[in-house]
Backbone as CSV, one residue per row, in Angstrom:
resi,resn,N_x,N_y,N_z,CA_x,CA_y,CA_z,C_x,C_y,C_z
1,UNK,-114.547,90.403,-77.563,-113.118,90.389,-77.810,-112.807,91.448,-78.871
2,UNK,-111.964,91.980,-78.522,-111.320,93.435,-79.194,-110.701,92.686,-80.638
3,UNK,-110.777,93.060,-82.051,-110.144,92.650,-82.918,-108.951,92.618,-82.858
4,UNK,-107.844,93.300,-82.390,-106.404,93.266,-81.581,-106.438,92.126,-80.929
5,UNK,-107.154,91.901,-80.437,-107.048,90.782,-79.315,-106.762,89.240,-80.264
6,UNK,-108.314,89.449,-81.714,-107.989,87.844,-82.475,-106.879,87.989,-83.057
7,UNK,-106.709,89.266,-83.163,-105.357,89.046,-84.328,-104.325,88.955,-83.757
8,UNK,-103.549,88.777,-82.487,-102.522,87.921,-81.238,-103.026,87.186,-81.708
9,UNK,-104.175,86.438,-81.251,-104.044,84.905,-81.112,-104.276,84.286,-82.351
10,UNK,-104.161,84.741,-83.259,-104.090,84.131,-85.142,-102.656,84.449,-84.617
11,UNK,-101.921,84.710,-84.469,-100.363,84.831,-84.571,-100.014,83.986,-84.238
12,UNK,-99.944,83.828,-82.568,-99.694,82.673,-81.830,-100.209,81.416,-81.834
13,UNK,-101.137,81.025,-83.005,-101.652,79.841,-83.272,-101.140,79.653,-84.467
14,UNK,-100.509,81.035,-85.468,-99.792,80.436,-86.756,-98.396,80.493,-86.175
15,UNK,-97.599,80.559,-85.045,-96.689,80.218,-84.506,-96.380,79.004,-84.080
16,UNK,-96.888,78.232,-83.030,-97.566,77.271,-82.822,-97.719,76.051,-83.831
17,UNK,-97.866,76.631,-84.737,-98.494,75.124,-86.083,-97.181,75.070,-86.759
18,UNK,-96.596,76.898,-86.801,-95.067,76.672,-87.342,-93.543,75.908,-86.639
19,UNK,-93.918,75.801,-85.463,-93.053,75.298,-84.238,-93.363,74.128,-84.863
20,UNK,-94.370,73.181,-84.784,-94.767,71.734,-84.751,-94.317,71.171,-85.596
21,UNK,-94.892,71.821,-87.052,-93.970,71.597,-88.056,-92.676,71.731,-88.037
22,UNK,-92.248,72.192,-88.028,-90.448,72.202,-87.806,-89.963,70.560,-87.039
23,UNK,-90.686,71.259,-85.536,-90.478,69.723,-84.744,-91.103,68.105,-85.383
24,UNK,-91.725,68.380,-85.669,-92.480,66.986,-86.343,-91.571,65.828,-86.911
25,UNK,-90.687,66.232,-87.252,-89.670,65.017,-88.012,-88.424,64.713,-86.940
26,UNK,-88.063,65.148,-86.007,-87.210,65.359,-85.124,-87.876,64.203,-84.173
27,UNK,-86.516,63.694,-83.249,-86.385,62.664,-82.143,-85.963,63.357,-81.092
28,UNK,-86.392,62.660,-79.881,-86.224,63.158,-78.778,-85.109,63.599,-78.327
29,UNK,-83.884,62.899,-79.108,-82.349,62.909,-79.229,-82.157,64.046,-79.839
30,UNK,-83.050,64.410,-80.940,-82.565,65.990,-81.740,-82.627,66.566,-80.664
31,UNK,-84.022,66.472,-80.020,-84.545,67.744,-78.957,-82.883,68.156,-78.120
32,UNK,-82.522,66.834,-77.475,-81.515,66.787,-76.179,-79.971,67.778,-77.325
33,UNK,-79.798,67.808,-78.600,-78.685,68.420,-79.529,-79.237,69.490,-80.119
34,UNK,-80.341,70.005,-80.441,-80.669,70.885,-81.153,-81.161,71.996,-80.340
35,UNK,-80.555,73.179,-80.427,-81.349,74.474,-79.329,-82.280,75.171,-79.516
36,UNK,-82.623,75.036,-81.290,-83.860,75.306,-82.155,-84.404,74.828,-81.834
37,UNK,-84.818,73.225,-81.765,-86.028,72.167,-81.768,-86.114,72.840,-79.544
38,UNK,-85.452,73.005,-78.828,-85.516,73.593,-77.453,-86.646,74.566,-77.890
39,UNK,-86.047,75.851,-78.902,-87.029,76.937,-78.516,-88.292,76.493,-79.092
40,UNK,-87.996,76.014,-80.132,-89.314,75.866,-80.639,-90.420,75.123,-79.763
């Protein structure tokens, strides 16, 4: 694996952990009102 290559996927896995977090305190009801908690 090309070092370019880990350093995408360190991104998209510190993306990922940052999405969750965000979502983590949120209800399924936020999900259905919130377009953030959508993208995320």
């Amino acid at each position: 694996m090309r070092k370019s290559d880990k350093i995408r996927l360190q991104h998209m896995l510190d993306t990922a952990r940052e999405a969750l977090e965000f979502a983590s305190s949120s209800c399924r009801e936020d999900l259905e009102r919130d377009r953030k908690l959508v993208l995320a």
